[in-house]
C-alpha positions as CSV (number, residue, x, y, z in Angstrom):
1,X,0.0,0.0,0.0
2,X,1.2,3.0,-0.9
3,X,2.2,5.7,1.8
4,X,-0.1,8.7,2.5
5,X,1.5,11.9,2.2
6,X,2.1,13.8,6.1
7,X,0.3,16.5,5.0
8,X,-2.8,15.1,3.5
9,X,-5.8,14.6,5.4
10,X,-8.4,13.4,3.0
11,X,-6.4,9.9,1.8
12,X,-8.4,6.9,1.4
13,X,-7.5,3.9,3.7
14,X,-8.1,0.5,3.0
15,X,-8.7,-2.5,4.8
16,X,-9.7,-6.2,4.2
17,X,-11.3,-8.8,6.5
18,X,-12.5,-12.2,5.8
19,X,-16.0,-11.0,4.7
20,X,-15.3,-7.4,3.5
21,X,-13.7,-4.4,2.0
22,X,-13.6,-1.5,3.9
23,X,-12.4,2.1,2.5
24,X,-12.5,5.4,4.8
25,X,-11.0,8.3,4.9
26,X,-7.7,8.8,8.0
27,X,-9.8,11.7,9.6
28,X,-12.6,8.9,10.5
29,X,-10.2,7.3,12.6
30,X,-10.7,7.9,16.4
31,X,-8.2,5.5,17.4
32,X,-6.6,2.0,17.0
33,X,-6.0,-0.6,19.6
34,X,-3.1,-3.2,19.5
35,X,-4.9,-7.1,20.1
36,X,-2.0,-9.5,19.4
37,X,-1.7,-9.9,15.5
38,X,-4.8,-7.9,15.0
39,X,-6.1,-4.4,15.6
40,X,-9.6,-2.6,16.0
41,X,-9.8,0.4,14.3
42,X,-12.5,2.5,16.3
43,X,-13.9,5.0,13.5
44,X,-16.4,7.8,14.1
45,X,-19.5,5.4,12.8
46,X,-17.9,1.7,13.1
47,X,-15.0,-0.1,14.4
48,X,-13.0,-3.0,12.5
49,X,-10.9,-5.8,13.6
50,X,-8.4,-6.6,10.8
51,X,-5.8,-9.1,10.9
52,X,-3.1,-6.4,10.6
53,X,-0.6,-5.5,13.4
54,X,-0.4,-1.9,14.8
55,X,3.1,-1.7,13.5
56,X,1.4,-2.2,9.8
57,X,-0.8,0.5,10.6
58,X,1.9,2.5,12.1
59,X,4.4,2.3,8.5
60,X,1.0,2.9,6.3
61,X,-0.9,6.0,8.4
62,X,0.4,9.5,7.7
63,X,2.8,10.1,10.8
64,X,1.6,13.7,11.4
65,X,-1.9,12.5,12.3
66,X,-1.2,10.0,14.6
67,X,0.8,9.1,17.7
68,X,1.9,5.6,18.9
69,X,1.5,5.6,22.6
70,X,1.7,2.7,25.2
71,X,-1.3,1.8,27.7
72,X,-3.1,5.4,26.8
73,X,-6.7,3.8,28.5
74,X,-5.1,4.1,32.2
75,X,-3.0,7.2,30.8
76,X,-6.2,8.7,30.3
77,X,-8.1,7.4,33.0
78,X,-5.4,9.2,35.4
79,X,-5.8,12.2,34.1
80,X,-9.6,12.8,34.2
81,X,-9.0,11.5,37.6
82,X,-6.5,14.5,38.0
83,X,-3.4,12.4,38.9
């Protein structure tokens, strides 16, 4: 696949699973979550579990639009806690 540009916003992503095709725009993406060998992609309106590791999705995404963080959910968690 080729790679998105780091300044474009409107490129088409595409993903496969056993049963469908799936193409969306990167500004749909919310987030993605590392499961093993697979990922779910949480969009604004669906989320997907591909057979695709987050380091695939880390080479393919446009780097300026996303951030590759480790356990963000308790990250998070602390700080709406206000720790």
């Amino acid at each position: 696949m080729k790679k998105a540009n780091d300044l474009d916003t409107n490129y088409l992503f595409e993903v496969r699973t056993k049963k469908t095709t799936f193409i969306f725009n990167v500004s749909e993406i919310v987030y993605l979550e590392s499961n093993g060998c697979y990922t779910l992609l949480k969009l604004q309106n669906k989320s997907i579990l591909v057979s695709k590791t987050l380091k695939y999705f880390e080479d393919n995404l446009p780097i300026n639009l996303f951030i590759r963080c480790h356990n963000c959910k308790q990250e998070l968690q602390m700080q709406k806690n206000g720790k």
